[in-house]
N, C-alpha and C positions, 0 to 999 in steps of 0.2 A: 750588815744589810738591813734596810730598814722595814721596818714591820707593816707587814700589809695591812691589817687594822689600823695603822697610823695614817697611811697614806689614804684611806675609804673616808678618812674624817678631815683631812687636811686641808687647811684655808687657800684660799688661790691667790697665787703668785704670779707675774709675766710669765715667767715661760713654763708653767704649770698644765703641758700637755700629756694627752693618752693617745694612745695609738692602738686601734682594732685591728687584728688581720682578719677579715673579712673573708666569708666563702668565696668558692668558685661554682658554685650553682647558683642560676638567678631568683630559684624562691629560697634557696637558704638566705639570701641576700635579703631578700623583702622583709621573710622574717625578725634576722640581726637587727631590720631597724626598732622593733622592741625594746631591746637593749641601748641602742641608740638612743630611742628618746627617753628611757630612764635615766640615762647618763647625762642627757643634759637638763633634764628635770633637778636632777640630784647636785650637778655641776652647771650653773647656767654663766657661767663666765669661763669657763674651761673649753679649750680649741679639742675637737675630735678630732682628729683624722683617722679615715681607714686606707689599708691598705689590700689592694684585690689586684686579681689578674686582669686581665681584659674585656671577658665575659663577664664581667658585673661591676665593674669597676665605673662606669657610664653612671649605674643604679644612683652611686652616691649624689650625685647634682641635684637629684630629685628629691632628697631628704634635706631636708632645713637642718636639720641637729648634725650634720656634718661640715666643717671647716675645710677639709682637702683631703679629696680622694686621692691617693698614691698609686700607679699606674704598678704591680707586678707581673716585669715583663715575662713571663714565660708560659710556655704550655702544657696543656693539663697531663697530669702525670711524670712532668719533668724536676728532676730534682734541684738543679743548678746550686751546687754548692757554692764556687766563687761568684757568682752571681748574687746571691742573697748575703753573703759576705760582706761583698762591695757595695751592695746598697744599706745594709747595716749602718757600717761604717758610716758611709753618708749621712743617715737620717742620724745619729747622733747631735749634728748642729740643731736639730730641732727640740733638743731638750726634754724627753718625754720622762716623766714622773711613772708610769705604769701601763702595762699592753694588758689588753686582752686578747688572746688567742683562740679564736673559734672552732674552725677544724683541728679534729684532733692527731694529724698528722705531724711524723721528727720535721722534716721541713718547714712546716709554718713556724715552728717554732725559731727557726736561724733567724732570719731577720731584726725580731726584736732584743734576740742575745746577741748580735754583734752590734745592735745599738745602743748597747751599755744598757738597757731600761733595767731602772734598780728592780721595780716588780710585776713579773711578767706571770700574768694569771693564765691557767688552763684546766683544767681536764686532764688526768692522766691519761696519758696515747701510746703514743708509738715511739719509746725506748727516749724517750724527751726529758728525763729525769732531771737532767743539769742542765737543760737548758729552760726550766719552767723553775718560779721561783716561790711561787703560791699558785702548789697543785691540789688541787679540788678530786675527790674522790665525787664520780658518778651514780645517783641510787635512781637509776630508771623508774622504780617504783614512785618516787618522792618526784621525781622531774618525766612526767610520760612524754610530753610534747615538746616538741623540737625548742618552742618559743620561751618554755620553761627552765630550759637546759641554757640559755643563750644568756639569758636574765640574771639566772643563778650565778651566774660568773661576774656580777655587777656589785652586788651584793657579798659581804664581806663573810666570811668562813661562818654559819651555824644564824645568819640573818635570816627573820622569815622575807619569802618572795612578798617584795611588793605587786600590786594591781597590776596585772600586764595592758598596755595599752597600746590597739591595731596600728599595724602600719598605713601610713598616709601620703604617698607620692603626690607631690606638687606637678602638675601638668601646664604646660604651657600653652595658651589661648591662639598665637600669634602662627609659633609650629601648626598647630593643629589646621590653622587656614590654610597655610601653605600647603598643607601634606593632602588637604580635601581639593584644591587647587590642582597639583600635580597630579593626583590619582581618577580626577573627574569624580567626585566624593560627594554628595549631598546629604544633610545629616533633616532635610524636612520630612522626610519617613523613618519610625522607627527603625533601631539597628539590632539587628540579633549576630554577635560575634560570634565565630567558632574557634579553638585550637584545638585542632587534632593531633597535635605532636605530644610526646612527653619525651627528650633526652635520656629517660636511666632507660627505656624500651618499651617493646613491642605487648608487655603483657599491662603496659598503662595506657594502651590507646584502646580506642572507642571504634570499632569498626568505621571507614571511609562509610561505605551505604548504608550507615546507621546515619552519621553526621547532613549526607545529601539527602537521605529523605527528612529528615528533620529542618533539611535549608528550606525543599519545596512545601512543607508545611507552613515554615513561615512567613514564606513569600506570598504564599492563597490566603493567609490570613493578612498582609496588607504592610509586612514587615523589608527590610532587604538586609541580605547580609555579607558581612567581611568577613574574608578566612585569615587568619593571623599565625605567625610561624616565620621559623629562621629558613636559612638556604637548606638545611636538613628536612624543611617538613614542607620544599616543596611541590614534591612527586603524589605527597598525599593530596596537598591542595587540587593539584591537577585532575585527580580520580575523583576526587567529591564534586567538583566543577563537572568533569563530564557525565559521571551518573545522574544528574541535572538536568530536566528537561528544558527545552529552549527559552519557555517564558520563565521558568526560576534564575537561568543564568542570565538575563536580561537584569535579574536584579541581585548578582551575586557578583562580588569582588578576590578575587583571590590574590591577598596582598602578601604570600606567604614568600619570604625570601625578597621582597622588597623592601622592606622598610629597616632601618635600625628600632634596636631596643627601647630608645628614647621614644622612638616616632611609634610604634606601639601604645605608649603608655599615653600617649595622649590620643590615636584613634581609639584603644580601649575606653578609654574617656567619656567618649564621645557615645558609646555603645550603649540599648536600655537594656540588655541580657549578652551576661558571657557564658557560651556552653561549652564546657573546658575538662578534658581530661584534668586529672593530679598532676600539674606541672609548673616550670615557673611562671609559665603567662597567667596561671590560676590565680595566682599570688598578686602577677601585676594586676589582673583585674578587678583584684578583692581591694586591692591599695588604693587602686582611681575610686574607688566609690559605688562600682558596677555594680548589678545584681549580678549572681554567679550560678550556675546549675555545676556542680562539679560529678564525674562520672568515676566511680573507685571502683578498680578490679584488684589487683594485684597488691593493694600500699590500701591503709585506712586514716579514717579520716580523724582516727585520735590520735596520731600523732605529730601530723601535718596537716591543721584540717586547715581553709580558707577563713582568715581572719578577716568578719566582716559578720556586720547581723544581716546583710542582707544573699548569706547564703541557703544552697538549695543543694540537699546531699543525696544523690541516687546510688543504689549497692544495689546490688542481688542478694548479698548476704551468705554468701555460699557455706557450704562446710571448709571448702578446698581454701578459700579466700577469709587474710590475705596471706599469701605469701610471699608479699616483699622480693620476686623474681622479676629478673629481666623481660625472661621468657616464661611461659605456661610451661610448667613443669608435668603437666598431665596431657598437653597438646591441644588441648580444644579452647582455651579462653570463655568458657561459658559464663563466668565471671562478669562479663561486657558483650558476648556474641546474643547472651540471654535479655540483657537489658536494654530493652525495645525501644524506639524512639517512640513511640507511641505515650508513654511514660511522661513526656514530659510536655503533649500536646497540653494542657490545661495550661501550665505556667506560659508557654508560647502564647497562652490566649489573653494570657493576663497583661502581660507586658504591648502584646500588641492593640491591648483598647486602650493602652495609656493609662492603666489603671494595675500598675504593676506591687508584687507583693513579697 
């Protein structure tokens, strides 16, 4: 078997490719591209490909240092052995020299061992032993941040981390007309975006009537704004919308459960403030370039924070907080129910004289 420090140094060939398995969360995805563009920093004539499920597998179009997203047909929490088998098998003609395996799950692992990949890097996980071929022992201490962890695995056994460098979704100018087109969209007033959603749960969202007073704050100040979210977030959308008085909803879009992922990252885009739970639209919007206000209750922001200088980090700071739950394990969420929109009136104010910080 050949030695992974051989392969970290190795000159490019034709068919001198690597293959990423890639998350199924959309900010772990933004993240990975870190690693992404170390990888082709490092290798600038070497094909990536990543491989994701459905749920982020869109993401890779928008990263330049990706060669070909691989569609992983299945759903989440589904193991599909012959499945990841028979696509192994498959990707074999594509000749990969070395994977990196991201999640640290036995499944992620199948794929790239039925693809023959001489060396298959990970993380020790979940009972993967023989199927990982350079396993990386994790020292959370030495790697705190998610982006750190992802990197480290680019980098050959006992290498210092190189400079990690933000993620940067390419957005699409042409999309973006269309999508202002079809939604009745005007971008000649400032935008203040919201996502009130966060997928892992309930103790990372931002109270609904925290998020609408803070819409009609921005709209008196002379702003309007999009609510943004999947078909999951959009009941929330509807409650921030009606707790809205008539003239803010005059200037409020609730595009939650309309748009795809793609079509996001470029209304994101378009946005001069994202006010955003810890979630993966956090990420997309740190990626387009936004300014970001992100709202932590439950999850902090050193381990996941919004890669971006032009972030904006509110906590309460609690004793109880964080604790990385679903749900409020003490039942109040005081964590977020405490942290006032009021709070974040000055930065609404900054953004909307145009004169944002």
């Amino acid at each position: 078997m050949p030695d992974p420090r051989d392969l970290f140094d190795m000159s490019d060939e034709p068919e001198n490719r690597v293959l990423v398995v890639g998350p199924a969360w959309v900010g772990d995805m933004i993240m990975a591209q870190t690693l992404f563009k170390f990888l082709r920093s490092r290798w600038p004539d070497r094909d990536i490909d990543v491989l994701a499920p459905a749920a982020t597998v869109s993401l890779v179009a928008r990263m330049p240092e990706i060669s070909v997203g691989i569609l992983l047909d299945q759903r989440h929490g589904e193991f599909g052995y012959s499945y990841r088998k028979n696509l192994g098998h498959k990707l074999r003609e594509r000749h990969y020299r070395q994977a990196f395996i991201l999640p640290n799950s036995m499944k992620s692992a199948l794929v790239p061992f039925f693809a023959d990949i001489p060396v298959r890097t990970g993380f020790r996980g979940e009972y993967r032993y023989v199927l990982l071929s350079d396993i990386r022992m994790l020292s959370e201490k030495r790697l705190p941040r998610m982006v750190d962890r992802f990197v480290a695995l680019g980098v050959a056994e006992g290498e210092a981390l190189p400079a990690i460098e933000n993620p940067a979704l390419m957005t699409d100018a042409d999309n973006l007309a269309t999508l202002l087109e079809t939604h009745g969209l005007s971008t000649e007033r400032p935008v203040l975006g919201i996502c009130p959603g966060a997928e892992y749960g309930d103790a990372k969202r931002w109270p609904e009537r925290h998020y609408a007073n803070l819409a009609e704050y921005a709209v008196s100040r002379g702003m309007q704004v999009w609510i943004f979210g999947g078909e999951g977030d959009r009941a929330m959308g509807d409650v921030i919308a009606s707790l809205t008085s008539p003239a803010a909803k005059s200037a409020l879009c609730n595009l939650t459960g309309e748009t795809s992922l793609t079509d996001a990252i470029d209304l994101l885009g378009a946005c001069r403030l994202v006010v955003t739970n810890d979630s993966g639209l956090m990420h997309v919007a740190a990626a387009v370039g936004c300014s970001v206000a992100v709202l932590y209750g439950s999850t902090s922001p050193g381990f996941t924070p919004p890669l971006t200088e032009k972030a904006h980090i509110f906590s309460e700071n609690l004793s109880c907080s964080p604790c990385f739950k679903r749900t409020c394990p003490l039942g109040h969420k005081n964590c977020l129910e405490n942290l006032l929109p009021s709070k974040l009136y000055g930065l609404i104010d900054q953004h909307a004289s145009g004169a944002p910080q």
